[in-house]
PASEBA-1860 file (N, C-alpha, C; in nm, 3 decimals):
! residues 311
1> XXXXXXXX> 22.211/14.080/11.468/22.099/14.051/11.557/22.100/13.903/11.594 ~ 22.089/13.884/11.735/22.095/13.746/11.795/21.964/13.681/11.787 ~ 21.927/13.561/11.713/21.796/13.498/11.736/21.768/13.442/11.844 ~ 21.675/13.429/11.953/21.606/13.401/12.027/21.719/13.234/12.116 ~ 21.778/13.267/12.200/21.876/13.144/12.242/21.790/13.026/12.288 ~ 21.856/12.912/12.258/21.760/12.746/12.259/21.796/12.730/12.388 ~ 21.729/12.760/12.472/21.689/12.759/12.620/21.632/12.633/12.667 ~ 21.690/12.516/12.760/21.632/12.464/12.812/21.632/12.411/13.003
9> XXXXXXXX> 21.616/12.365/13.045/21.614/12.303/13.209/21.767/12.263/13.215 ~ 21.839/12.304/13.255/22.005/12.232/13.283/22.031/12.125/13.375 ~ 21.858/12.068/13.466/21.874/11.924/13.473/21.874/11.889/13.393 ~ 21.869/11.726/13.390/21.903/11.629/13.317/21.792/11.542/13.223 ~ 21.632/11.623/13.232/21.575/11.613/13.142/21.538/11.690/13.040 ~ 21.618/11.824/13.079/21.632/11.919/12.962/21.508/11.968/12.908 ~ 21.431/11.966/12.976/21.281/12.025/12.926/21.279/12.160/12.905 ~ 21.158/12.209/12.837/21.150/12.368/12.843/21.137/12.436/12.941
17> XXXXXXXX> 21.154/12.545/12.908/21.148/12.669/12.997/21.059/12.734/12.968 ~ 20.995/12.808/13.044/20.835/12.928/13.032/20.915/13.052/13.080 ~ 20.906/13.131/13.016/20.914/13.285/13.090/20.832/13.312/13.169 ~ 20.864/13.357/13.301/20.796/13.424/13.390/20.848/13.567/13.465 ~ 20.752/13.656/13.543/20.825/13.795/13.574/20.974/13.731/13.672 ~ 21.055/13.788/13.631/21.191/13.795/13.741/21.252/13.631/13.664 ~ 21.191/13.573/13.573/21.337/13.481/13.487/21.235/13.345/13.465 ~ 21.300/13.203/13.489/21.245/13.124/13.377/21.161/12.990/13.495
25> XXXXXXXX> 21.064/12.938/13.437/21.087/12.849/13.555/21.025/12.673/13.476 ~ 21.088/12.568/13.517/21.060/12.479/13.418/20.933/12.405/13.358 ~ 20.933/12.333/13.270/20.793/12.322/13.254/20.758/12.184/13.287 ~ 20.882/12.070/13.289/20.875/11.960/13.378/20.792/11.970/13.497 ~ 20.697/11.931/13.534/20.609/11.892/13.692/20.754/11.827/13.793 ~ 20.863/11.776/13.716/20.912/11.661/13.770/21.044/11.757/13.852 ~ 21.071/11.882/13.807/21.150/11.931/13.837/21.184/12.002/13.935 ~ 21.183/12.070/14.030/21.219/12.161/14.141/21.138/12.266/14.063
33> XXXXXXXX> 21.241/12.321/13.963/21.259/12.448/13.923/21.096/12.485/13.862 ~ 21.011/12.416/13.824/20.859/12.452/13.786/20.818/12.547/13.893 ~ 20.830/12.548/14.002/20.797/12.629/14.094/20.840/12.802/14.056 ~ 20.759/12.885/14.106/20.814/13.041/14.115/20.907/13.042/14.220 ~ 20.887/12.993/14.369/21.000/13.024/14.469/21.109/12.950/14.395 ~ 21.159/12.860/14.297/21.257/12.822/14.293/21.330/12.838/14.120 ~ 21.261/13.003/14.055/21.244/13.012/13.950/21.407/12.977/13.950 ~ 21.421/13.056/13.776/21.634/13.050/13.706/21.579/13.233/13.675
41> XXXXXXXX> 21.647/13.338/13.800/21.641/13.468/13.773/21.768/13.495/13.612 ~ 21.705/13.614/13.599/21.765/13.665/13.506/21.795/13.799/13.555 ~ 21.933/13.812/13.550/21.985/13.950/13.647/22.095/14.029/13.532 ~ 22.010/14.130/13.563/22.103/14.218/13.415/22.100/14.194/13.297 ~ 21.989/14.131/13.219/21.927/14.043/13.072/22.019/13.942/13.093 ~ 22.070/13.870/13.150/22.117/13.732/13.142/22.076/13.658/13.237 ~ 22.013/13.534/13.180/21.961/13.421/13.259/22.020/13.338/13.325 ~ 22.026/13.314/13.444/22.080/13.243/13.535/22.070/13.083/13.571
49> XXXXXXXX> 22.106/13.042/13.463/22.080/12.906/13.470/22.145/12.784/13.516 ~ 22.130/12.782/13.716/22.251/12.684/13.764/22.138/12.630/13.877 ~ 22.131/12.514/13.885/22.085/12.449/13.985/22.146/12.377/14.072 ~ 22.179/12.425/14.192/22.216/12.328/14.310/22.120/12.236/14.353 ~ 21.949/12.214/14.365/21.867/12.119/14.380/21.864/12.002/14.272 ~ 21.938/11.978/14.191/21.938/11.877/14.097/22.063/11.885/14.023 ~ 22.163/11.940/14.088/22.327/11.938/13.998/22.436/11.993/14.077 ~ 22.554/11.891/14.070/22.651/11.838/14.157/22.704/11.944/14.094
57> XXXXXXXX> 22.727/12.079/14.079/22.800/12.185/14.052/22.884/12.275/14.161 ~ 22.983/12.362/14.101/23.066/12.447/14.224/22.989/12.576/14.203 ~ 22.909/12.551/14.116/22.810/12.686/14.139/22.734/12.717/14.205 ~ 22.679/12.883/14.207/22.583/12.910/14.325/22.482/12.955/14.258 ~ 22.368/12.922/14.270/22.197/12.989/14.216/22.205/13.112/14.254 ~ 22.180/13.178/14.144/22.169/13.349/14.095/22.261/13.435/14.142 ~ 22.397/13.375/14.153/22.486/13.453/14.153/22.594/13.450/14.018 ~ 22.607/13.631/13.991/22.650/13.678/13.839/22.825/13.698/13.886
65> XXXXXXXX> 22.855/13.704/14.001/22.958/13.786/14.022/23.144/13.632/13.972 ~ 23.228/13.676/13.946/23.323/13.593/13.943/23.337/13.523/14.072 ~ 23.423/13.396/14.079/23.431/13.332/14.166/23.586/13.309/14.219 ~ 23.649/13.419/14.098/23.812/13.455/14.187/23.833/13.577/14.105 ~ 23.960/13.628/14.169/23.980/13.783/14.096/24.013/13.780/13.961 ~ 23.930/13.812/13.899/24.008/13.825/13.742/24.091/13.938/13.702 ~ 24.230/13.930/13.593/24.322/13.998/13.548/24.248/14.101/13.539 ~ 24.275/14.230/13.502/24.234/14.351/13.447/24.342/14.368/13.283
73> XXXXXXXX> 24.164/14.406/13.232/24.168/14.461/13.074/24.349/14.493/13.054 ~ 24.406/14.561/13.097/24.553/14.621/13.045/24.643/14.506/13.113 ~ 24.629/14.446/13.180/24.721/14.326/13.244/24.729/14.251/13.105 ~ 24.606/14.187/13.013/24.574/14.107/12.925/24.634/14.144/12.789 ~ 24.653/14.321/12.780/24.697/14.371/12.743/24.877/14.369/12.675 ~ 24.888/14.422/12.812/25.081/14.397/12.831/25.085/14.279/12.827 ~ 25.064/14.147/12.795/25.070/14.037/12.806/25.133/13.981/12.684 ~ 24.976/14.046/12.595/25.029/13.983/12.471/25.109/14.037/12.396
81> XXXXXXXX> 25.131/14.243/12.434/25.211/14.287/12.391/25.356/14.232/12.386 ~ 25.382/14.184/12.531/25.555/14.115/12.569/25.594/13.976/12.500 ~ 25.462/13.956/12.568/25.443/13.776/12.580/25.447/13.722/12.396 ~ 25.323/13.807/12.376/25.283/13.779/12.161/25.176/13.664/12.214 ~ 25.062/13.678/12.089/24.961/13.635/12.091/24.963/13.448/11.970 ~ 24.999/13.372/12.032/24.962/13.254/12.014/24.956/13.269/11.804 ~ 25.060/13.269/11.724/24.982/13.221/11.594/24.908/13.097/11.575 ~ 24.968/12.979/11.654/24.890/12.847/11.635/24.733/12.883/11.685
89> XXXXXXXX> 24.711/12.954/11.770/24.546/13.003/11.772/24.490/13.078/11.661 ~ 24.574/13.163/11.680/24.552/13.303/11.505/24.501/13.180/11.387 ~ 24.618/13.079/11.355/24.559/13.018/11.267/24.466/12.884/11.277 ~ 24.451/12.878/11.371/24.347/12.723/11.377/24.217/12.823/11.442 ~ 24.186/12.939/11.466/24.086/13.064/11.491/24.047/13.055/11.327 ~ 24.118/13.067/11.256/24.085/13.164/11.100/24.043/12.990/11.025 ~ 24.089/12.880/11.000/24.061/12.769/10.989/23.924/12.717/11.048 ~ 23.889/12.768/11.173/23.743/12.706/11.217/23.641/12.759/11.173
97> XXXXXXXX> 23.663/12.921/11.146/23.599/13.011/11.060/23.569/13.001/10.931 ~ 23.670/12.946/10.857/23.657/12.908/10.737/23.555/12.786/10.717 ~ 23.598/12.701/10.809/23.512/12.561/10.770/23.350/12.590/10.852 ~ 23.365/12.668/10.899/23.160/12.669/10.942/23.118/12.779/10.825 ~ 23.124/12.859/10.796/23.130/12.949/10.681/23.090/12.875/10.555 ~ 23.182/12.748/10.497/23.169/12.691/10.432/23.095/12.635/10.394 ~ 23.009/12.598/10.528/22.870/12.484/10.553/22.769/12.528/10.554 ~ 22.799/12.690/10.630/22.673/12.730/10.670/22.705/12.902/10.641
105> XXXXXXXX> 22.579/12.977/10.544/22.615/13.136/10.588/22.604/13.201/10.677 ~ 22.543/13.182/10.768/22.509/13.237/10.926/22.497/13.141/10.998 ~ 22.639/13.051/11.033/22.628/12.961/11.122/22.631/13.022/11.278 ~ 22.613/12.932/11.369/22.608/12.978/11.503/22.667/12.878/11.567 ~ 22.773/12.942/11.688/22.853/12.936/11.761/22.861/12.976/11.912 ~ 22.827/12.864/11.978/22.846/12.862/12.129/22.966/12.840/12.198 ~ 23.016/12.977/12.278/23.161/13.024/12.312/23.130/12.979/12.441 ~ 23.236/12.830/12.456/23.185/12.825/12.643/23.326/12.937/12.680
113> XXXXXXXX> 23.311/12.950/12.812/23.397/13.044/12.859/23.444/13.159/12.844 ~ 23.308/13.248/12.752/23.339/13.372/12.687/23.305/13.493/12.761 ~ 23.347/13.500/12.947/23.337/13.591/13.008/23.480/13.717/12.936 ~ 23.551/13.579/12.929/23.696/13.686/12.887/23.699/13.650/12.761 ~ 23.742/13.750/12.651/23.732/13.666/12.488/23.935/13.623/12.507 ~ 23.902/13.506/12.470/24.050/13.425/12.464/24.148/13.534/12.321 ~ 24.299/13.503/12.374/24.366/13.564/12.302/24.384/13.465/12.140 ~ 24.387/13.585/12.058/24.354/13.515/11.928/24.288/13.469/11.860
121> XXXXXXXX> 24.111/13.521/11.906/24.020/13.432/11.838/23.935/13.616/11.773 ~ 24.034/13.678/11.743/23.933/13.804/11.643/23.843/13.799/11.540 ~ 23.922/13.667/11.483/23.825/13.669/11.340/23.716/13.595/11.400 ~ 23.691/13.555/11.509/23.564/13.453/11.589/23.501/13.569/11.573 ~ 23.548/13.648/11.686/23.462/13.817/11.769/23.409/13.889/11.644 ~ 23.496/13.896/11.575/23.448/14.054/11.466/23.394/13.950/11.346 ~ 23.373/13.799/11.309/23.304/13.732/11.164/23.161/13.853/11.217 ~ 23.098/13.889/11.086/23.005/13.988/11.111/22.876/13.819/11.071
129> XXXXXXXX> 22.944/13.760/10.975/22.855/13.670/10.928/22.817/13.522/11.020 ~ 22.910/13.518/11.159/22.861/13.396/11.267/22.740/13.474/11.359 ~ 22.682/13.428/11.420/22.614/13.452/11.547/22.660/13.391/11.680 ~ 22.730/13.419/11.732/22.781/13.396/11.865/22.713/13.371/12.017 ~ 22.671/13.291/12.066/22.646/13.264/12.194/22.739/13.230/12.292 ~ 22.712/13.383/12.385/22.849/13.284/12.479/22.852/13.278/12.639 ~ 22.862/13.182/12.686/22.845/13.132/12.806/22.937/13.088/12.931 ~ 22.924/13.138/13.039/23.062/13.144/13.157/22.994/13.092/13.299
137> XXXXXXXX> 23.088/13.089/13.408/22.982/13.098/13.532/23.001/13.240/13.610 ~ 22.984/13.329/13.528/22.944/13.440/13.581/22.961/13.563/13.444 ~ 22.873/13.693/13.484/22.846/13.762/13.411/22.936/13.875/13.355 ~ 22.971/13.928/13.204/23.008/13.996/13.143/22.938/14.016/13.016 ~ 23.015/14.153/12.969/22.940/14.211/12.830/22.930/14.105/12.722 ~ 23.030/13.988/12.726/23.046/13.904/12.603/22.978/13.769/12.694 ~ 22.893/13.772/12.811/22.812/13.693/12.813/22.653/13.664/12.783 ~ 22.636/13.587/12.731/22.445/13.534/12.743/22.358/13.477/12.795
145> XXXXXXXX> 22.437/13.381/12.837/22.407/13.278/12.968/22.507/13.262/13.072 ~ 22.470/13.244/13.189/22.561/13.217/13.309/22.492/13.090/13.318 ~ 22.603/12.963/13.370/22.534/12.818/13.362/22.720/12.777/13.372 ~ 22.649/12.639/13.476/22.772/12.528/13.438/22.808/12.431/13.322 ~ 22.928/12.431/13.291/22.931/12.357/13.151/22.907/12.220/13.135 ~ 22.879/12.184/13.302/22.842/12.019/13.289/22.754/11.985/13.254 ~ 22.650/12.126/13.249/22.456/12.118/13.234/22.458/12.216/13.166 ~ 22.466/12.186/13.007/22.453/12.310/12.931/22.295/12.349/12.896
153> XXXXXXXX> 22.233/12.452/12.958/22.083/12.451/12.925/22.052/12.445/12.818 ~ 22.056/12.400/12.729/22.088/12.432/12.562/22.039/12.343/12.528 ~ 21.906/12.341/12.372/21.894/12.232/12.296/21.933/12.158/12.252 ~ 21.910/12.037/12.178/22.001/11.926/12.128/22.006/11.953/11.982 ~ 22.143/11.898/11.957/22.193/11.968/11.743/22.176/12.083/11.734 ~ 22.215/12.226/11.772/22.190/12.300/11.755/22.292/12.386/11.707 ~ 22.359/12.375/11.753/22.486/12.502/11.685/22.619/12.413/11.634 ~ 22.672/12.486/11.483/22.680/12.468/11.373/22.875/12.437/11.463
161> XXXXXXXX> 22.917/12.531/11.592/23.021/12.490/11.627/23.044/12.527/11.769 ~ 23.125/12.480/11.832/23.152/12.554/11.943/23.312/12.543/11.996 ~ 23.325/12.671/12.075/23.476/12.743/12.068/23.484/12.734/12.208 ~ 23.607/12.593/12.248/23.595/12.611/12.385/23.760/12.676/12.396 ~ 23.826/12.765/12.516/23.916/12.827/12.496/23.995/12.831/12.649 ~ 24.067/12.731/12.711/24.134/12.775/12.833/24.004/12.728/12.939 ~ 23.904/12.593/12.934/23.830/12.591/13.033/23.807/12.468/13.078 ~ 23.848/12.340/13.020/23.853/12.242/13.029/23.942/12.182/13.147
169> XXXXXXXX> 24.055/12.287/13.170/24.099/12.265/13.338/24.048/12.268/13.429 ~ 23.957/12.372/13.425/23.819/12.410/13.493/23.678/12.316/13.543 ~ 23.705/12.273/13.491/23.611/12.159/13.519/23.654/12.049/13.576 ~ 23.536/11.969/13.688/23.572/11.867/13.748/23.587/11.751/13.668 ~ 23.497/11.758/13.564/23.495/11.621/13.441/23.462/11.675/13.336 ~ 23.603/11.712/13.254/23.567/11.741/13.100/23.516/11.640/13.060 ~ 23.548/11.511/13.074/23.407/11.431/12.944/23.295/11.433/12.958 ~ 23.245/11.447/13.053/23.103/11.538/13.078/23.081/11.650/12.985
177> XXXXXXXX> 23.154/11.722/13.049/23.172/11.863/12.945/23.219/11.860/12.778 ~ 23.241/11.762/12.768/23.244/11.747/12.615/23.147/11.634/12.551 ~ 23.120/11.550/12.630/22.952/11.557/12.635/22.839/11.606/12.601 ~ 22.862/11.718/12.656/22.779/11.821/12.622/22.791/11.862/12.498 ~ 22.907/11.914/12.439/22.942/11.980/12.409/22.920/11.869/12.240 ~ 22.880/11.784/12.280/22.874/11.694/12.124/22.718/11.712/12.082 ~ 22.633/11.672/12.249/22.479/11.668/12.234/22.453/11.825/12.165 ~ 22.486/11.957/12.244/22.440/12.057/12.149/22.498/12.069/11.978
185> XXXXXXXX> 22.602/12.019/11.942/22.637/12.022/11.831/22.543/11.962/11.707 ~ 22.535/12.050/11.621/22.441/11.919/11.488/22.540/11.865/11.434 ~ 22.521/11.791/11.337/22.538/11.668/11.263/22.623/11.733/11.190 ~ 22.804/11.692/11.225/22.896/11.725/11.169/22.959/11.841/11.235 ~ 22.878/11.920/11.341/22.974/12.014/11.391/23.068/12.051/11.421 ~ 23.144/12.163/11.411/23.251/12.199/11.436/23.295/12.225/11.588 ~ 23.427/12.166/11.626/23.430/12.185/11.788/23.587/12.228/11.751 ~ 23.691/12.332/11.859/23.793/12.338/11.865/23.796/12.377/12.052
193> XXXXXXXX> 23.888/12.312/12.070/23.908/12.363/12.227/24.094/12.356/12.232 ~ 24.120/12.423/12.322/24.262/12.490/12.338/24.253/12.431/12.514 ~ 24.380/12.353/12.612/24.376/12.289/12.698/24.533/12.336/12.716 ~ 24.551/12.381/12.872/24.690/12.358/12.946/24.718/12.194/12.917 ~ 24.862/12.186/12.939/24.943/12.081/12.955/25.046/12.137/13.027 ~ 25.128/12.184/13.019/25.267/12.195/13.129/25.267/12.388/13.166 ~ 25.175/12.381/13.257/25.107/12.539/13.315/25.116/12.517/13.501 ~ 25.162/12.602/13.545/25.063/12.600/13.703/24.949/12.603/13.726
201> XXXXXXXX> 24.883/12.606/13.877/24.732/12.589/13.914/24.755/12.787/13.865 ~ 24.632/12.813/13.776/24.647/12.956/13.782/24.491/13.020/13.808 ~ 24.406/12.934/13.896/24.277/12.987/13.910/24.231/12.897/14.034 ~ 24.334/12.958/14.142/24.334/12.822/14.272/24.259/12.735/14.299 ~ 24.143/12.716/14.370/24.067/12.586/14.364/24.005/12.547/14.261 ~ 23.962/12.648/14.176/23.887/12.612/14.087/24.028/12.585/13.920 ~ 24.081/12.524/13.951/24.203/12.435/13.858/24.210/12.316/13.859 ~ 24.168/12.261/13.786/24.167/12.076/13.847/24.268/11.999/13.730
209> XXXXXXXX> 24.288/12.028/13.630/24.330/11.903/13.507/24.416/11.951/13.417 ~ 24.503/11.864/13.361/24.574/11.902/13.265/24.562/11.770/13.171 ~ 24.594/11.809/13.030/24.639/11.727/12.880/24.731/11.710/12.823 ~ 24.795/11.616/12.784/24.912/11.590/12.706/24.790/11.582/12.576 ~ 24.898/11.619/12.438/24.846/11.630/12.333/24.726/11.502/12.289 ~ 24.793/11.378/12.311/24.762/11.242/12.313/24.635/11.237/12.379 ~ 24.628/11.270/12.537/24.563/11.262/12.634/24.423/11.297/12.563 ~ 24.457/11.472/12.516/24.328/11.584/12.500/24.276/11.494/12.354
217> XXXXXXXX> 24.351/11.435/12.274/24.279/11.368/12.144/24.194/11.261/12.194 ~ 24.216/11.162/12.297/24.107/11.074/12.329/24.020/11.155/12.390 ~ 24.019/11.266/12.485/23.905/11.310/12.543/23.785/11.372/12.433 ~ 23.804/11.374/12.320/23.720/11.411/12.205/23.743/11.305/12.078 ~ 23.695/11.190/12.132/23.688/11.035/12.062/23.576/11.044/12.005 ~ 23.497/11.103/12.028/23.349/11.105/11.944/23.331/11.202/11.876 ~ 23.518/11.310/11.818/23.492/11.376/11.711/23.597/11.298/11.623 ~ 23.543/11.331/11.486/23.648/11.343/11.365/23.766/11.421/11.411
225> XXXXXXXX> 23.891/11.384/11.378/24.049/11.514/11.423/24.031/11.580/11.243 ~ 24.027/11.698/11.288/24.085/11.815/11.142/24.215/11.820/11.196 ~ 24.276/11.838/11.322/24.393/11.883/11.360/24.390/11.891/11.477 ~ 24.554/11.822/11.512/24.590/11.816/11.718/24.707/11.891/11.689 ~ 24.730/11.908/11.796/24.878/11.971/11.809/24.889/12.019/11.968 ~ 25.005/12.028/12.023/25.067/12.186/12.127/25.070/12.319/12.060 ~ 25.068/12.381/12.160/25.050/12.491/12.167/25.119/12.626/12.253 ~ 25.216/12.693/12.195/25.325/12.770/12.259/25.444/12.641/12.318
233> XXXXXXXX> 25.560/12.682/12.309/25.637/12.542/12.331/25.712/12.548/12.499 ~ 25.812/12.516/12.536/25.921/12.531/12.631/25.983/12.633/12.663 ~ 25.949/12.718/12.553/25.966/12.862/12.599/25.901/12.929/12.726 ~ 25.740/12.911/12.683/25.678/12.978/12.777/25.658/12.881/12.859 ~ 25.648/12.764/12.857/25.653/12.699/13.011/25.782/12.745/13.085 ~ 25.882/12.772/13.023/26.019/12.833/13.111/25.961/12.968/13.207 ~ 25.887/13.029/13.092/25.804/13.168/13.178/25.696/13.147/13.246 ~ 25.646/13.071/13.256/25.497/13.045/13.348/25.622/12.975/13.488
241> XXXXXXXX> 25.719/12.917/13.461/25.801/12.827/13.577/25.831/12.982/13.665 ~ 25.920/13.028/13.617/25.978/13.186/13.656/25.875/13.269/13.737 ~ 25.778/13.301/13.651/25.648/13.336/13.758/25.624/13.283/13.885 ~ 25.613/13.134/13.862/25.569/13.119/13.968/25.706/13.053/14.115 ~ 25.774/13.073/14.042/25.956/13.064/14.133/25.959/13.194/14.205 ~ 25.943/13.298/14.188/25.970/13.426/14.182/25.883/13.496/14.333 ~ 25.718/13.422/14.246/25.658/13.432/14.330/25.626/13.370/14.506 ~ 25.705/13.227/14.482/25.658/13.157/14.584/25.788/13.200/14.670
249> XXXXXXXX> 25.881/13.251/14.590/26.026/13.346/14.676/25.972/13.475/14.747 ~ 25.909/13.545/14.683/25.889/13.696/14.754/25.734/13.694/14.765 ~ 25.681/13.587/14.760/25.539/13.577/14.837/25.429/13.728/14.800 ~ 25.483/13.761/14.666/25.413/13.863/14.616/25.364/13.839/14.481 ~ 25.257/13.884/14.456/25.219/13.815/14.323/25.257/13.904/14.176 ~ 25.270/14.023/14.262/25.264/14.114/14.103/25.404/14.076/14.079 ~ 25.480/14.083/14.180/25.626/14.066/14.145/25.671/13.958/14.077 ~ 25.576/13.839/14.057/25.596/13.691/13.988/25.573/13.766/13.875
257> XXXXXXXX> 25.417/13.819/13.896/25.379/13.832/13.717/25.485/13.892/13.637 ~ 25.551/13.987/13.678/25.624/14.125/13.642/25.752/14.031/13.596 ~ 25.817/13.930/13.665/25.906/13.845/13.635/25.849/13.773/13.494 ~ 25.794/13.708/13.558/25.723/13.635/13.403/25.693/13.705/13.307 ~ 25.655/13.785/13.259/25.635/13.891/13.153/25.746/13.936/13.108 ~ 25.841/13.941/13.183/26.016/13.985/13.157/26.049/13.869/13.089 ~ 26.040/13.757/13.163/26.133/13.602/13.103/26.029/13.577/12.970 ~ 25.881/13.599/12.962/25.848/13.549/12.840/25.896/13.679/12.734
265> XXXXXXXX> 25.922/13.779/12.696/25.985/13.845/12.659/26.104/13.797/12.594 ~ 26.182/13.798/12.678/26.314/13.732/12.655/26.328/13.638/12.553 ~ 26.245/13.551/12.581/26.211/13.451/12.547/26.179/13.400/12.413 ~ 26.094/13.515/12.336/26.000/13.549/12.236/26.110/13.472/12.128 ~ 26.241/13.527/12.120/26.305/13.470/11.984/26.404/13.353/11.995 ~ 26.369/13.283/12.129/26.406/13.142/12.141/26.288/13.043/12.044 ~ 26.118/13.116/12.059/26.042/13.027/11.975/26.066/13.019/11.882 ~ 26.126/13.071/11.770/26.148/13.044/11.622/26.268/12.905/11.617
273> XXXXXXXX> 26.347/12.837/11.740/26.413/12.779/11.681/26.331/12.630/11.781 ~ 26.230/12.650/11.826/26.170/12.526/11.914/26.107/12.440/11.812 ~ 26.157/12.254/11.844/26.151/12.204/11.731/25.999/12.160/11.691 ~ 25.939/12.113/11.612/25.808/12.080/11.628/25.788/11.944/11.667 ~ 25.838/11.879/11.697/25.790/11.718/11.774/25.846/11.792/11.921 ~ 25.889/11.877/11.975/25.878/11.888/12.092/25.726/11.966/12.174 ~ 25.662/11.994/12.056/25.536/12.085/12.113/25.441/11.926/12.141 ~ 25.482/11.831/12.123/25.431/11.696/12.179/25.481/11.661/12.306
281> XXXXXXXX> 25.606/11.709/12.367/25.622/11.683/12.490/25.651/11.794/12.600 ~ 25.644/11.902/12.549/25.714/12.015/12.644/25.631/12.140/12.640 ~ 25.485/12.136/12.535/25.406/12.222/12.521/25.348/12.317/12.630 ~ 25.299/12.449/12.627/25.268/12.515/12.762/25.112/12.421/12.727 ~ 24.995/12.405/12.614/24.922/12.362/12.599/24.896/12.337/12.474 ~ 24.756/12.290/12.456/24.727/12.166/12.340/24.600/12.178/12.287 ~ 24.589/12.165/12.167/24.422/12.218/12.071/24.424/12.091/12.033 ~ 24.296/12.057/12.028/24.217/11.953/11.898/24.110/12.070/11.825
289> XXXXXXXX> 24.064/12.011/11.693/23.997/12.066/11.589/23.923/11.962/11.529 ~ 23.794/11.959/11.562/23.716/11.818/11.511/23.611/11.855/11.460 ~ 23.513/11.778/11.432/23.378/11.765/11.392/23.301/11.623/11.469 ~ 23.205/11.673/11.485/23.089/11.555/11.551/23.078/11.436/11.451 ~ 23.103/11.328/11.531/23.082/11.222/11.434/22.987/11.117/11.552 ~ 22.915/11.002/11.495/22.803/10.945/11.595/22.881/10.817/11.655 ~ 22.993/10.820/11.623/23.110/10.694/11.713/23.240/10.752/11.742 ~ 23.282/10.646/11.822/23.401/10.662/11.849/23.503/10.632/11.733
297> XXXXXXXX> 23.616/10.752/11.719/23.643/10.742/11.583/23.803/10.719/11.597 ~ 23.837/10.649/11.749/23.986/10.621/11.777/23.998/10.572/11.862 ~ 24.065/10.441/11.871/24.099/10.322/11.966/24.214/10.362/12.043 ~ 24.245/10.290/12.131/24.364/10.291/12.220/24.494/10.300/12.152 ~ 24.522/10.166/12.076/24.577/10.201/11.962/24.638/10.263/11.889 ~ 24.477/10.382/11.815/24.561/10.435/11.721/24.569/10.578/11.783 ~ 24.534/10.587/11.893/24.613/10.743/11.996/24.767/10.688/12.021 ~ 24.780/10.591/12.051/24.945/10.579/12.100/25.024/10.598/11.935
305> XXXXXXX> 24.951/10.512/11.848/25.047/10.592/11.687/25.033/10.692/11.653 ~ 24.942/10.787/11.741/24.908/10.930/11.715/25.028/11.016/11.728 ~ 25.121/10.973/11.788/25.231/11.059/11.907/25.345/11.050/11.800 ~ 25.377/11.209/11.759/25.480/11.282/11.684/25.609/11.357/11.768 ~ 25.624/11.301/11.877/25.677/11.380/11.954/25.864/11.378/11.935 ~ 25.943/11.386/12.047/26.106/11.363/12.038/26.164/11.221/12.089 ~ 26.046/11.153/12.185/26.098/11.015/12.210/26.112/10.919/12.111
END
């Protein structure tokens, strides 16, 4: 059973919210949203919490629907069947679990980007003992809130961790978004996020950024590191390349995918001999694993002695 979600204004004074018939409306005087014509609907039990009158977002007010075509269930499927499902997630998934567990018996966990549940995070989905909140810009069964991640409507110190997974490209300014992502955290929280580094645009306009391992460790300077690393090596960037070679040849898309799914295949038992200082330079992408700390806990400095790589 989910307790009652810490709901607040996703402007920037974060005030409460009042329930009213048809969704929420703020309790700031100062705000737009206090008004009924300009309530935050709630469509299908999920609250719609995006403001274009007070936030520079690519979002649209009270709309649930995606904002490009998403894969289908068995695409995601055959994927990981060919492709294989990430162990460096499997185990830094079962590691984040362990350490909120540790702290807390029913800790709680805010999943940004949990329209789709990311590959490898089961023991997240099925812990019977976390409480999960999870949040996208648009609506599914494994969502609770629809909202931009630059304006998380969400109280301050509140959840024990949060699981960001494949979304930080997505955004126009992850340090904003991790920003956020410190203010909802309490004191010591657990954060892990998973980031492209050597991937194509794979969600057309809405693709903006990539991380080198180095890069993604300063963008979370105001956590403690449990652990950095890459993630899947030169292998599958060889197969994400192929895809999209394939594709921009026969100007068909299934026919890329269908390629790529073949070459990462192939591929599968080249990873056992990929070296590990190369997942520092040739990675398809890149995790940090931190905790909230109230400073900056790494200089310029000591990110450049951070780097384990082949140079």
């Amino acid at each position: 059973m989910k307790t009652q979600l810490p709901l607040c204004c996703p402007c920037s004074l974060k005030s409460k919210l009042s329930r009213v018939e048809g969704g929420f409306i703020c309790k700031s005087e100062q705000c737009e949203h206090s008004q009924i014509y300009s309530l935050f609907p709630v469509l299908n039990n999920i609250p719609v919490l995006v403001s274009e009158k007070r936030c520079d977002t690519v979002c649209t007010e009270g709309r649930m629907e995606s904002y490009i075509e998403r894969p289908k269930a068995s695409y995601s499927k055959i994927k990981n069947f060919l492709v294989g499902t990430s162990n460096i997630t499997k185990s830094n998934c079962n590691l984040f679990v362990k350490e909120l567990i540790s702290t807390n018996e029913r800790p709680k966990v805010l999943v940004i980007g949990s329209g789709l549940r990311g590959s490898g995070t089961e023991e997240l989905w099925n812990n019977k003992k976390i409480e999960l909140h999870g949040i996208d810009i648009y609506g599914s069964t494994s969502v609770d809130i629809v909202c931009d991640a630059h304006y998380l409507p969400l109280k301050d110190n509140y959840y024990d961790g949060v699981w960001i997974q494949a979304v930080l490209e997505h955004v126009l300014e992850p340090s904003v978004v991790v920003s956020e992502i410190h203010r909802v955290l309490r004191k010591s929280g657990l954060v892990y996020a998973e980031t492209p580094f050597m991937q194509q645009v794979h969600e057309g306009a809405y693709d903006f950024t990539r991380f080198t391992v180095l890069g993604h460790r300063y963008l979370f300077r105001n956590f403690e590191s449990i652990s950095i690393g890459g993630n899947k090596g030169p292998e599958l960037v060889f197969a994400w390349s192929m895809r999209y070679l394939i594709w921009s040849i026969t100007k068909s898309r299934l026919i890329g995918r269908i390629f790529g799914l073949l070459t990462g295949l192939l591929m599968r038992p080249i990873s056992y001999f990929v070296s590990k200082p190369s997942m520092y330079d040739a990675s398809s992408g890149v995790f940090f694993l931190g905790r909230k700390t109230i400073r900056n806990t790494v200089s310029h400095k000591e990110v450049v002695r951070l780097y384990a790589g082949q140079m």
